[in-house]
N, C-alpha and C positions, 0 to 999 in steps of 0.2 A: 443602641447606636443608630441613631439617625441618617439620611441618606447622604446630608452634605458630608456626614467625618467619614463618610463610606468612598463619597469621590473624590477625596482629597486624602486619601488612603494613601501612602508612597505603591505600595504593590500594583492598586489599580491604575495609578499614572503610569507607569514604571509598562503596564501589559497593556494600556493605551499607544504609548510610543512606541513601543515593541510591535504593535500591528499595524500601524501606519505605516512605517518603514518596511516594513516587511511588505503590504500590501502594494507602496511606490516600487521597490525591486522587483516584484511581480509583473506590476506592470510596465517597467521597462521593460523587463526581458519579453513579454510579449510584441511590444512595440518596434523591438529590435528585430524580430524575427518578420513581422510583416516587412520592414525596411528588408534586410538582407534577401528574401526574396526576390522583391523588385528588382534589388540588385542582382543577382543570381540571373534571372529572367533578361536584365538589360548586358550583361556579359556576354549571355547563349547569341544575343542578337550578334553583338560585335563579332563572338565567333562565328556564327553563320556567315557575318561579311564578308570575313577573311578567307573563311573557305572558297565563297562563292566568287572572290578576287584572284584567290589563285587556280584556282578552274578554269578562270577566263583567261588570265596567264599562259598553262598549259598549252589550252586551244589556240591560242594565238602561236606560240612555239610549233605547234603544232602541223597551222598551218603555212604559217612560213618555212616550215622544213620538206611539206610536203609543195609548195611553189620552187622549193631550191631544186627537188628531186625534179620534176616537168621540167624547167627552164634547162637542166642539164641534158634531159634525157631530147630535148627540142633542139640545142646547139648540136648534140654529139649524131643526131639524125642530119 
């Protein structure tokens, strides 16, 4: 058996396809997971934003409640 009836074998075609495909879903799934990271990474960001919006929220309620309490305690003097 010579090497050409050897490549053109159905088997060895057959376990050629078989590892290309398999080797391209490979490396999706690697590919996918550096993406989803980034993403994962640029989420925490937005959450941080949010947090750090409504903090500043707070403080702000904060201090307006504590100007309502002086302005009261300023009239009622």
């Amino acid at each position: 058996m010579n090497i050409i009836e050897w490549l053109f074998n159905p088997w060895v075609i057959i376990f050629v396809v078989v590892s290309v495909v398999a080797g391209n879903i490979a490396a999706l799934k690697y590919s996918a997971k550096v993406k989803l990271d980034y993403l994962d990474k640029r989420k925490s960001d937005l959450d941080k934003l949010n947090e750090l919006s409504r903090d500043k929220a707070k403080n702000e309620a904060t201090t307006d409640t504590q100007e309502q309490k002086t302005a009261d305690k300023t009239k009622a003097d």
